[in-house]
C-alpha atoms as a printed R data frame, in Angstrom:
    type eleno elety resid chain resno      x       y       z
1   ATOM     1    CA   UNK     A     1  0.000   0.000   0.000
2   ATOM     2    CA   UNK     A     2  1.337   3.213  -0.793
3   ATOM     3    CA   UNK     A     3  0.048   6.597   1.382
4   ATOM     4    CA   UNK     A     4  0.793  10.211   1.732
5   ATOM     5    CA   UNK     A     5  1.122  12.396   4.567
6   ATOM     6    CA   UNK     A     6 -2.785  13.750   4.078
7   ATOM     7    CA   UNK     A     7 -3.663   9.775   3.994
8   ATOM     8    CA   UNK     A     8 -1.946   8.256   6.689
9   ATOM     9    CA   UNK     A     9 -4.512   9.360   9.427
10  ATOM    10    CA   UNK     A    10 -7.255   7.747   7.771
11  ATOM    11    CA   UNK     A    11 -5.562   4.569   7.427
12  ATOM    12    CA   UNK     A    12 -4.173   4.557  10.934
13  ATOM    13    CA   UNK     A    13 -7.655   4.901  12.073
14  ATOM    14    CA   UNK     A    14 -9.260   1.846  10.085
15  ATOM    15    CA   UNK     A    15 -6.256  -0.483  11.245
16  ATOM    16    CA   UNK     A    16 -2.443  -0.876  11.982
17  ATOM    17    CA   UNK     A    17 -0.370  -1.841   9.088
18  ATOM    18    CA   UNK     A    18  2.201  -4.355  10.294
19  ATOM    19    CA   UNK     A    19  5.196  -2.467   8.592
20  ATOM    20    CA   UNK     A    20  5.406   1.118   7.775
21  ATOM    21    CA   UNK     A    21  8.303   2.572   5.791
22  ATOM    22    CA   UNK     A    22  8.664   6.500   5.628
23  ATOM    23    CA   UNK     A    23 11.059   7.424   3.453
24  ATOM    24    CA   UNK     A    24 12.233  11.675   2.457
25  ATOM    25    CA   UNK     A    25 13.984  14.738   3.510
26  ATOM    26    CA   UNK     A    26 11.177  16.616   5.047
27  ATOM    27    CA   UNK     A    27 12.148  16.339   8.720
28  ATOM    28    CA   UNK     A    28  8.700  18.259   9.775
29  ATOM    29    CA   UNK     A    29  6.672  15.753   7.830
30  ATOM    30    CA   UNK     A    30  8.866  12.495   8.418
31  ATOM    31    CA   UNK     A    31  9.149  13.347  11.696
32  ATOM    32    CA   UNK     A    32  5.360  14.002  12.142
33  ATOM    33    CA   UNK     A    33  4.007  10.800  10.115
34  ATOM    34    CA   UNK     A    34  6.552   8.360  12.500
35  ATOM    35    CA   UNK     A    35  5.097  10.207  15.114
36  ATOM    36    CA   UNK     A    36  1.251   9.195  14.287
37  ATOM    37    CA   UNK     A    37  2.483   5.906  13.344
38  ATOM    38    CA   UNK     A    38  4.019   5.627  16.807
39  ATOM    39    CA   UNK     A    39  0.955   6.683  18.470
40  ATOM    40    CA   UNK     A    40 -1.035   4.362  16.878
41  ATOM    41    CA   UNK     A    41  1.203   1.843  17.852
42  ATOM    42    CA   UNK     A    42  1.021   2.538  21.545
43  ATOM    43    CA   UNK     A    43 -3.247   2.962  21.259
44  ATOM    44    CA   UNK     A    44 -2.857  -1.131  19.747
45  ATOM    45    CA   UNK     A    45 -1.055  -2.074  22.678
46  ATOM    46    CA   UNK     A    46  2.660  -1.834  21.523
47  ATOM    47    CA   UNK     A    47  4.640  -1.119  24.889
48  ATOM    48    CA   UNK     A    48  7.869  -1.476  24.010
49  ATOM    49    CA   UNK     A    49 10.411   0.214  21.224
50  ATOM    50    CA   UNK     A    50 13.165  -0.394  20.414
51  ATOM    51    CA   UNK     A    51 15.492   1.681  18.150
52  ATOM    52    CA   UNK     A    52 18.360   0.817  15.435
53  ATOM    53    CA   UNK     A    53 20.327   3.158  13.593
54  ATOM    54    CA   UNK     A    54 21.876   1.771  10.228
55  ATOM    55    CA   UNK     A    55 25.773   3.224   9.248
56  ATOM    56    CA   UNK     A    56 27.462   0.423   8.424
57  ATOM    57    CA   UNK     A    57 26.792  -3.077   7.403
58  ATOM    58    CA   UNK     A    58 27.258  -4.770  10.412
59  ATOM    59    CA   UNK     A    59 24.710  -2.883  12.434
60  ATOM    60    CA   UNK     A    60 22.118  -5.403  10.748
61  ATOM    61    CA   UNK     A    61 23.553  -8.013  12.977
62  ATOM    62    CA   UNK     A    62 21.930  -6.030  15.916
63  ATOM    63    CA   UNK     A    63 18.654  -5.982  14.313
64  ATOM    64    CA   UNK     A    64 18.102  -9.714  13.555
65  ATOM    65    CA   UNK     A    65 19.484 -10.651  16.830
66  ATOM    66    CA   UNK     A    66 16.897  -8.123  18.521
67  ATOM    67    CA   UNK     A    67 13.940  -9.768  16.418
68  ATOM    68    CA   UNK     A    68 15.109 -13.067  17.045
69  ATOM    69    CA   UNK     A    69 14.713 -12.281  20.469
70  ATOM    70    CA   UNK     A    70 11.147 -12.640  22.599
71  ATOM    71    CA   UNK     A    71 10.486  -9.970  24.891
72  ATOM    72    CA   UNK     A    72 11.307 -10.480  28.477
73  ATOM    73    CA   UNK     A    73  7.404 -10.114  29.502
74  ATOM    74    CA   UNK     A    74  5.511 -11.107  25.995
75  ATOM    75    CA   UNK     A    75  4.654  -7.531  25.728
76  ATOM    76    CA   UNK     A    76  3.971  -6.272  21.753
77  ATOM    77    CA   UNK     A    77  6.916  -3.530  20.638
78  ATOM    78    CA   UNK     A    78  7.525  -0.904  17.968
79  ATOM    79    CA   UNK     A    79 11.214  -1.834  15.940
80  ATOM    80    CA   UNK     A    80 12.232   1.185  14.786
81  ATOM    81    CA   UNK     A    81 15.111   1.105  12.176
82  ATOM    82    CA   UNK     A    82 16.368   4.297  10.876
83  ATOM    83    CA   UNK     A    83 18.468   4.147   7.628
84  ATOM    84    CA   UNK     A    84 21.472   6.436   7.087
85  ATOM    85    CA   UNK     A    85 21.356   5.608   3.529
86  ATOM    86    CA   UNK     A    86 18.441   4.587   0.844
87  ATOM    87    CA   UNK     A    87 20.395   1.990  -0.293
88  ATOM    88    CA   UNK     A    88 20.988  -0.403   2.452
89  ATOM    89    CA   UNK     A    89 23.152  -3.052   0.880
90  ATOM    90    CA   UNK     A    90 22.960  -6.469   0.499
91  ATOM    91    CA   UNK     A    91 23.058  -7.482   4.344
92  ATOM    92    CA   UNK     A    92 19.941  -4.750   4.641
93  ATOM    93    CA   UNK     A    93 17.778  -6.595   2.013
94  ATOM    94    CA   UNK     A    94 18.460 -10.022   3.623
95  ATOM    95    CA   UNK     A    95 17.998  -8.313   7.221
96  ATOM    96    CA   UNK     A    96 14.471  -6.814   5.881
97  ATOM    97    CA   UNK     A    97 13.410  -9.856   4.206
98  ATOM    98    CA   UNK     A    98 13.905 -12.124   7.279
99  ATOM    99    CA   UNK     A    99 12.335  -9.309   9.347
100 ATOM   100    CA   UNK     A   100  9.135  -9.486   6.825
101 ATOM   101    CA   UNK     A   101  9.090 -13.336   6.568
102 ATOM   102    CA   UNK     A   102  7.691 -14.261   9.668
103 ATOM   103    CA   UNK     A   103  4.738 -11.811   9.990
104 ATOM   104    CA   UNK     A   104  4.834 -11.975  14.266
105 ATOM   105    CA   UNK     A   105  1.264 -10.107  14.949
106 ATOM   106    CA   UNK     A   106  3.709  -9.079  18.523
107 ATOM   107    CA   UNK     A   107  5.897  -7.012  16.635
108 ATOM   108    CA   UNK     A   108  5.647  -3.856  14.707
109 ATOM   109    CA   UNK     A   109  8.032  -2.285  11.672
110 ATOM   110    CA   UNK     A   110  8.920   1.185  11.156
111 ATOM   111    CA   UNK     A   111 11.140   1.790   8.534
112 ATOM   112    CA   UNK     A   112 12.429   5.565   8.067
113 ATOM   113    CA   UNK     A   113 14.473   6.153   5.227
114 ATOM   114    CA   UNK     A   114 16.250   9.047   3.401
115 ATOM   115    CA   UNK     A   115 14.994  10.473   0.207
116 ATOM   116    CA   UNK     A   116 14.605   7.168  -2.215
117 ATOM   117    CA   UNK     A   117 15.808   7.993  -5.966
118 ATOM   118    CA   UNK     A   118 14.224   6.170  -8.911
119 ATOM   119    CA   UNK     A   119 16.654   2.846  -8.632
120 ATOM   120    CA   UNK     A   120 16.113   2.576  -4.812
121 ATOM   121    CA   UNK     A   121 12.027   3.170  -5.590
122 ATOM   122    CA   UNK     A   122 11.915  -0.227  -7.443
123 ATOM   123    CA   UNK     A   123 14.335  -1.883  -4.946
124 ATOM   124    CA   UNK     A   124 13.380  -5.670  -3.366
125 ATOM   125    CA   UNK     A   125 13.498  -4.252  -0.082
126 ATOM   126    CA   UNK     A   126 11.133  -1.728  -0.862
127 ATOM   127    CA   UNK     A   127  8.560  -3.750  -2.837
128 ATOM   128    CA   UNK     A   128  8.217  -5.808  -0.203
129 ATOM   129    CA   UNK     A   129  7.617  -3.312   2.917
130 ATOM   130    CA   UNK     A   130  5.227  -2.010   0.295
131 ATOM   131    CA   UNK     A   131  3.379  -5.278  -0.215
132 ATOM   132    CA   UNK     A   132  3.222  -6.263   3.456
133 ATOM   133    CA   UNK     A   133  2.587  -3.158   5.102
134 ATOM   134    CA   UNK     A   134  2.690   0.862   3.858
135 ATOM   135    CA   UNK     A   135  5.113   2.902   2.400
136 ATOM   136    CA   UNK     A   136  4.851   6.729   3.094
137 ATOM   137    CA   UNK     A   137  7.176   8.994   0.505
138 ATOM   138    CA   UNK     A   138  7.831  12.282   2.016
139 ATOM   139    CA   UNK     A   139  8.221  15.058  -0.566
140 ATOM   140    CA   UNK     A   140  8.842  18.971  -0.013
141 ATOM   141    CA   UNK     A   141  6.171  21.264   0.082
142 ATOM   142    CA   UNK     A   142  7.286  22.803  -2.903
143 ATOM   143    CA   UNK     A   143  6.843  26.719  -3.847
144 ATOM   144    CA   UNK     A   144  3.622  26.710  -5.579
145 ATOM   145    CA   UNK     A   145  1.498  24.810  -2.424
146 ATOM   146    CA   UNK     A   146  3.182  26.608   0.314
147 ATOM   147    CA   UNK     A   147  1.094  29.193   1.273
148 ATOM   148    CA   UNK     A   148 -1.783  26.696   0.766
149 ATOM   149    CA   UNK     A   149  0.010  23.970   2.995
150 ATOM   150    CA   UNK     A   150  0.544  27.524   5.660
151 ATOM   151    CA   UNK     A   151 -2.879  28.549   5.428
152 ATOM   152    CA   UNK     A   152 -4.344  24.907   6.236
153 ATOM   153    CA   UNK     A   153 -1.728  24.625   9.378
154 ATOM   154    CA   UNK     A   154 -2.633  28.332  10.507
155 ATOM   155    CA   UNK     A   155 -6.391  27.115  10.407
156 ATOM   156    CA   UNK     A   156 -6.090  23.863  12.192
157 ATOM   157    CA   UNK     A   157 -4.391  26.371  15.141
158 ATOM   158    CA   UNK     A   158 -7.108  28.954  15.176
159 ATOM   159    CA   UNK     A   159 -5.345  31.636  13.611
160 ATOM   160    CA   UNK     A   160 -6.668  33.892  11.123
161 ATOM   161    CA   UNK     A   161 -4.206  35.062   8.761
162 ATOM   162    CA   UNK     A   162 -4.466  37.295   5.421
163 ATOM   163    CA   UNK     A   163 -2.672  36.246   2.102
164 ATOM   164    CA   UNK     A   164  0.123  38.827   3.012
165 ATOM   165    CA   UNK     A   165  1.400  37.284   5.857
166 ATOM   166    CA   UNK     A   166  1.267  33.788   4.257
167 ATOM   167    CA   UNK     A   167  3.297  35.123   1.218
168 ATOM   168    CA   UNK     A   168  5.748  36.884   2.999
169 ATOM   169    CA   UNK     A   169  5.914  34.027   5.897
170 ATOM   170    CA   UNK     A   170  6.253  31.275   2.862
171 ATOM   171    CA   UNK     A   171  8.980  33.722   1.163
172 ATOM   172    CA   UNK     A   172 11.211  33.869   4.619
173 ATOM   173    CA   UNK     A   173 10.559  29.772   5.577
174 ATOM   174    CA   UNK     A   174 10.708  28.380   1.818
175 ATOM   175    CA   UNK     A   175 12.832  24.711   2.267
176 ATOM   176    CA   UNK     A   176 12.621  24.782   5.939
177 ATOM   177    CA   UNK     A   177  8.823  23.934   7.075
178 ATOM   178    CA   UNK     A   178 10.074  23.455  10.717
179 ATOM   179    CA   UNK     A   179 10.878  26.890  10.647
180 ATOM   180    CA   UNK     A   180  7.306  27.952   9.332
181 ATOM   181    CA   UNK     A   181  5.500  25.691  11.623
182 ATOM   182    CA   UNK     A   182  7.799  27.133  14.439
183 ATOM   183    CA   UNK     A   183  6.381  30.714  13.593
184 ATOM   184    CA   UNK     A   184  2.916  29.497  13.468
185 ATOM   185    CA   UNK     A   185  3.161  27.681  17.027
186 ATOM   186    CA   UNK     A   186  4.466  31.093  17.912
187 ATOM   187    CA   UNK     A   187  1.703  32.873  17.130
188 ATOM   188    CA   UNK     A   188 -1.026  30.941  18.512
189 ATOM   189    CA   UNK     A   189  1.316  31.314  22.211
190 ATOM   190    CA   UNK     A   190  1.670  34.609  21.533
191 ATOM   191    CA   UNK     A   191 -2.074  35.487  21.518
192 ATOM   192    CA   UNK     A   192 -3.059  38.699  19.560
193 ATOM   193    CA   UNK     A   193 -6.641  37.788  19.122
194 ATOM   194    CA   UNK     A   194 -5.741  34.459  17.102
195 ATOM   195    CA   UNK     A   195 -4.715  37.297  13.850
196 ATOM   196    CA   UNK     A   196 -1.439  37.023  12.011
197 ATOM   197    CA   UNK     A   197 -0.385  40.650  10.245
198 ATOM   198    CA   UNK     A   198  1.967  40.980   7.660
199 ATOM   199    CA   UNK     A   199  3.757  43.215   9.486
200 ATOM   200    CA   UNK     A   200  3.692  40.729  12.686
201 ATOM   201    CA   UNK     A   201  5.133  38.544  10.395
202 ATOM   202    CA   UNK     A   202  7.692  41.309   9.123
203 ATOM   203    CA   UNK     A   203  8.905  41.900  12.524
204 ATOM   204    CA   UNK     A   204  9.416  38.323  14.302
205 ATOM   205    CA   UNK     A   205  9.925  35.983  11.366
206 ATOM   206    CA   UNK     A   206 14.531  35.915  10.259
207 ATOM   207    CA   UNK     A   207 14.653  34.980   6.879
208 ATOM   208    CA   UNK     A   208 15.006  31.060   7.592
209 ATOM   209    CA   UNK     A   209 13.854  30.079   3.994
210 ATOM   210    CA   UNK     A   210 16.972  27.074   3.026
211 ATOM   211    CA   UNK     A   211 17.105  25.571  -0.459
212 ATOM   212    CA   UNK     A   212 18.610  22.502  -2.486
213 ATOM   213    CA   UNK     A   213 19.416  21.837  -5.159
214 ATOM   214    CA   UNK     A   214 17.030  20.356  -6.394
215 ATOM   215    CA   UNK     A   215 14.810  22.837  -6.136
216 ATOM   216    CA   UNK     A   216 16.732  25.329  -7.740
217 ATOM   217    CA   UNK     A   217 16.204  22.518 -10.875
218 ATOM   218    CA   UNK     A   218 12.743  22.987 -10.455
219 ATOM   219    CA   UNK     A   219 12.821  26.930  -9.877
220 ATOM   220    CA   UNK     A   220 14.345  27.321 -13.545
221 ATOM   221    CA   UNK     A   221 12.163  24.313 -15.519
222 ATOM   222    CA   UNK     A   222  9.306  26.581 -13.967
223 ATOM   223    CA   UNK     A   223 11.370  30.052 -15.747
224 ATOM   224    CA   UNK     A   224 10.823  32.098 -12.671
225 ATOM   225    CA   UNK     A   225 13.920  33.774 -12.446
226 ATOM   226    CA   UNK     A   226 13.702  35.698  -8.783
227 ATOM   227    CA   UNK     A   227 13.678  32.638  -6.928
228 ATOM   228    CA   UNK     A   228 15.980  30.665  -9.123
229 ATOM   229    CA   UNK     A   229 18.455  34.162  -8.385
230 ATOM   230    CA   UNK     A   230 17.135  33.545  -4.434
231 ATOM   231    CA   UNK     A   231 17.795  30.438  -4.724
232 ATOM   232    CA   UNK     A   232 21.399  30.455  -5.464
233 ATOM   233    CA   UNK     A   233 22.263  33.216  -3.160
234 ATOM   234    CA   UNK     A   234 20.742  31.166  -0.514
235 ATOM   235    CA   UNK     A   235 22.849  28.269  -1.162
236 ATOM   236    CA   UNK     A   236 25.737  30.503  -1.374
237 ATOM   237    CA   UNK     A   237 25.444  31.885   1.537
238 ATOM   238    CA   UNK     A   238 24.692  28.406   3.100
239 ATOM   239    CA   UNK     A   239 28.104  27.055   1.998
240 ATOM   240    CA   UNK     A   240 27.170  24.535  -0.843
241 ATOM   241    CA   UNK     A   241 29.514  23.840  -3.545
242 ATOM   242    CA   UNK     A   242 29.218  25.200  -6.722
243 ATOM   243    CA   UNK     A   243 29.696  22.263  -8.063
244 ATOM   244    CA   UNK     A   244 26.311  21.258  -6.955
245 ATOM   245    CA   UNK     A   245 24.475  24.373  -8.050
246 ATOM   246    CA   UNK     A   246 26.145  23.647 -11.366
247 ATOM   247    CA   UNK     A   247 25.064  19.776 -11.502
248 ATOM   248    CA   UNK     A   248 21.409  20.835 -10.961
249 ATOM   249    CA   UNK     A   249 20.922  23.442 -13.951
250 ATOM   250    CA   UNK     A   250 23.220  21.298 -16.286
251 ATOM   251    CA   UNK     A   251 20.626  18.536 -15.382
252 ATOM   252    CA   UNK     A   252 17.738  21.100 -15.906
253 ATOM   253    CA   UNK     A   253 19.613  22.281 -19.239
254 ATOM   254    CA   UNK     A   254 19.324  18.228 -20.515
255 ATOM   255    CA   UNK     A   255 16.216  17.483 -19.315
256 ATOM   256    CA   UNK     A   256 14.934  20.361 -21.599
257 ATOM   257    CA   UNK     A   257 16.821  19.559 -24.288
258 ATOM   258    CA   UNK     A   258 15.594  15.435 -24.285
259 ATOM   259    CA   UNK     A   259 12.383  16.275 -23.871
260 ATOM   260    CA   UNK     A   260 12.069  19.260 -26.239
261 ATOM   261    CA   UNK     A   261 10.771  16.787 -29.015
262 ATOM   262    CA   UNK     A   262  8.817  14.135 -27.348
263 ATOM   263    CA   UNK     A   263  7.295  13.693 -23.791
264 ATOM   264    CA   UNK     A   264  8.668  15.216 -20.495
265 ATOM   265    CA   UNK     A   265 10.703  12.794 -18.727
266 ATOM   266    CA   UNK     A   266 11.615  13.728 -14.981
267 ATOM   267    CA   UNK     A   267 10.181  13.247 -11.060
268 ATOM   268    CA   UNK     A   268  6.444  13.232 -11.471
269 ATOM   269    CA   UNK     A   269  6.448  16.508  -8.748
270 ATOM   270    CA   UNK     A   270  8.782  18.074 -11.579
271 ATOM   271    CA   UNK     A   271  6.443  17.550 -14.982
272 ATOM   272    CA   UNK     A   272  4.793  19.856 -14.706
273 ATOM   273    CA   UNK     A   273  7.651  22.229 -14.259
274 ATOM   274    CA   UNK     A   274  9.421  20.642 -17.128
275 ATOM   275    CA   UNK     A   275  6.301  20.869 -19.414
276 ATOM   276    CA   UNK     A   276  7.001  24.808 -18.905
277 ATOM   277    CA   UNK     A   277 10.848  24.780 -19.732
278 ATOM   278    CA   UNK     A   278  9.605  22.862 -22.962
279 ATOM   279    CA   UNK     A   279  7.216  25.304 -23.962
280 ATOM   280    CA   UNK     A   280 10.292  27.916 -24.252
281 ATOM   281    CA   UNK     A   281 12.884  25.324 -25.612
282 ATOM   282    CA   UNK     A   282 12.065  27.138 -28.981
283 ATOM   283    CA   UNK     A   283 12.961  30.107 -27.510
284 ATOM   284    CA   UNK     A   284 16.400  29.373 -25.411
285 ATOM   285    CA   UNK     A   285 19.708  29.728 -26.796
286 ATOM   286    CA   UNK     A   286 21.253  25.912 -25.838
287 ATOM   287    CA   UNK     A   287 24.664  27.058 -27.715
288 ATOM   288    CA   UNK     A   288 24.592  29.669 -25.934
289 ATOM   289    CA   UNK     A   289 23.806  28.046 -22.304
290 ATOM   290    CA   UNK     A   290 25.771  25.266 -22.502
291 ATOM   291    CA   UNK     A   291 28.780  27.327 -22.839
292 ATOM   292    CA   UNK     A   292 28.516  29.551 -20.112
293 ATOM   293    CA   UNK     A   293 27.839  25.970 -17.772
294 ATOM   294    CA   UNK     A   294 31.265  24.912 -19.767
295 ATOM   295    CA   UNK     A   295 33.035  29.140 -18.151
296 ATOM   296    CA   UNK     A   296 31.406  28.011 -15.012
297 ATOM   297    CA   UNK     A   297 32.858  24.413 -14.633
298 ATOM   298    CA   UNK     A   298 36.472  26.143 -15.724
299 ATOM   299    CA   UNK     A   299 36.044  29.231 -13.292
300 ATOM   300    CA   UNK     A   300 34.744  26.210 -10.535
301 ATOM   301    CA   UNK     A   301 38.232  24.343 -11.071
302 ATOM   302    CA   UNK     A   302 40.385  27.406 -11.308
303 ATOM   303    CA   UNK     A   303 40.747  27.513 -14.614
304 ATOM   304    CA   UNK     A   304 39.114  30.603 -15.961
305 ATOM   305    CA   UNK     A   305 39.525  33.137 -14.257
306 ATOM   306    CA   UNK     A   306 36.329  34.820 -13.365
307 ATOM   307    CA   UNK     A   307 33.210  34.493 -10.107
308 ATOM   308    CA   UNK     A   308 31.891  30.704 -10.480
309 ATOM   309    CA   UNK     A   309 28.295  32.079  -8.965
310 ATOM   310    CA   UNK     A   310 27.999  35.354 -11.000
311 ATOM   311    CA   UNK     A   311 28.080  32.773 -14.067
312 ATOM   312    CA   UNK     A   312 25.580  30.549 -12.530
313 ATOM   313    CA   UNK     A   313 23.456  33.276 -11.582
314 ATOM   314    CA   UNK     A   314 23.554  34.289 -15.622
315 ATOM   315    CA   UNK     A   315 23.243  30.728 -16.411
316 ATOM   316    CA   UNK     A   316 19.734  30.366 -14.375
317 ATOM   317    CA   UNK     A   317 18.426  33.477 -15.632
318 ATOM   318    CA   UNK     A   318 19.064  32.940 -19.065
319 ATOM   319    CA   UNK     A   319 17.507  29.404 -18.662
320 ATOM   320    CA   UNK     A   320 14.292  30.834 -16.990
321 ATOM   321    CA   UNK     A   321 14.313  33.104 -20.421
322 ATOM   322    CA   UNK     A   322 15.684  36.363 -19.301
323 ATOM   323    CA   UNK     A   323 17.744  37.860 -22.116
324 ATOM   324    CA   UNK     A   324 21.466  38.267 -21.277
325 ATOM   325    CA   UNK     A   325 24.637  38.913 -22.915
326 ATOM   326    CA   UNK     A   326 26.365  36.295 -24.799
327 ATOM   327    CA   UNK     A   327 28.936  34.839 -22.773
328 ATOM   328    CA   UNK     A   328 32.476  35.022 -23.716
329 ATOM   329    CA   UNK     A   329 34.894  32.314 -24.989
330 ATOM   330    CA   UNK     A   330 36.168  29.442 -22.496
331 ATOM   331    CA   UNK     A   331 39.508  31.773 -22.924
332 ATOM   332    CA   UNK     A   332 42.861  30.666 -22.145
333 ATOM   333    CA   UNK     A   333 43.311  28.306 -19.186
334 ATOM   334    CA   UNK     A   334 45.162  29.018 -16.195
335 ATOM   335    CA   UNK     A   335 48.387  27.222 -15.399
């Protein structure tokens, strides 16, 4: 069975699954659908938990000798294994499989996972928490459902809020929805008649918005240039590598230019962000593009001389269809 965060209640409340796997980078949401998971757990009678944290391959050894053994007192219990990587190696699927193989009705699965690409979607070990219990992927509230997603979580609170404060709150927290939910906790403590100003928002709220980069793939696919530009000062100032800025619109830059004559390929949340890029492929100087990613690889390595993120700043704007000088020849490499 496969659920989402807005699912998850409902299904807790018809019956308990007997494995759960929750798998993305959204600590808010992760963190909050282990939590109802957990509760349900303990409403069914599982007393006990125990907790296993996977960084190398002989932590498994741990786990099967803790589910080979019976509690002291019978009592039901909550295994709780917490993946440092989505790929958990061949003693992980043969640890998983002989966890999933007995189906004890005393013991419970949870199963929380990083961010799980395409290969590690279709993995064994996957399928099969799938098949015998739930799995839960956790994406980002991305950009264009943010102030939505606020508005909902303001309301459930009892705080009345008008779209200026959402904007601006989703503007200063965008990446980081413990940080939003933070603010919105602080409100409702905070009183004020259960009303959230801009301004209230203006004053208390530090920009806390924190980007990857994947989204800044997404923010140029979609052409808006401001937060693609926000985006990559962000990151800047966050201390990523250019190199990783630059992986993310080179990867934009080919998905455009594969799917420019035939169907969008990419992350189903990304389509319809791609669909957009490919609707101004006619328009967008690849030649062009391509070789200012080429200056910014060489200025990256020290090779050109020149500012790595003022080219990738021209790069995503041009890519988002904002007209910009032609960039120079590669030039002469540095020695």
């Amino acid at each position: 069975m496969k659920l989402s965060p807005d699912s998850l209640a409902s299904q807790l409340a018809q019956r308990l699954l007997p494995a759960y796997l929750i798998s993305g980078d959204e600590p808010l949401l992760s963190g909050e659908a282990a939590d109802a998971v957990r509760a349900a757990a303990r409403a069914a009678g599982f007393s006990e938990r125990e907790v296993h944290f996977i960084e190398r391959a002989s932590d498994w050894e741990a786990v099967r000798a803790s589910a080979a053994n019976l509690s002291l007192f019978g009592a039901r219990r909550v295994l709780e294994i917490r993946l440092g990587s989505a790929k958990p190696g061949v003693a992980g699927n043969a640890a998983l499989a002989a966890l999933l193989a007995p189906r004890d009705p005393d013991m419970l699965l949870l199963v929380l996972a990083p961010r799980l690409d395409r290969d590690a979607q279709n993995a064994e070990w996957v399928r099969a928490l799938e098949a015998y219990g739930a799995w839960l992927p956790v994406w980002p509230v991305d950009a264009t459902r943010l102030v939505a997603w606020l508005r909902g979580r303001a309301r459930r609170q009892g705080l009345e809020t008008d779209d200026a404060a959402l904007e601006l709150l989703a503007a200063r927290t965008e990446g980081n929805l413990l940080a939003a939910q933070q603010e919105l906790v602080k409100r409702t403590l905070l009183g004020e008649g259960g009303r959230v100003s801009a301004e209230a928002v203006r004053a208390s709220v530090a920009d806390s918005a924190r980007f990857d980069v994947f989204q800044l793939g997404e923010a140029v696919l979609e052409g808006d240039a401001p937060r693609a530009l926000r985006m990559l000062s962000g990151l800047r100032a966050e201390g990523t590598e250019p190199t990783l800025a630059l992986w993310a619109l080179s990867r934009a830059l080919r998905e455009v230019w594969q799917a420019r004559d035939g169907e969008p390929r990419s992350w189903q949340r990304q389509a319809a962000a791609l669909a957009q890029a490919v609707k101004r492929a006619p328009r967008l100087p690849f030649a062009q593009l391509t070789l200012r990613a080429v200056r910014a690889d060489r200025m990256i390595k020290g090779r050109l001389t020149g500012n790595a993120w003022d080219e990738l700043a021209l790069l995503a704007a041009q890519m988002c269809g904002a007209a910009t000088a032609a960039p120079a020849p590669p030039g002469r490499m540095q020695q």
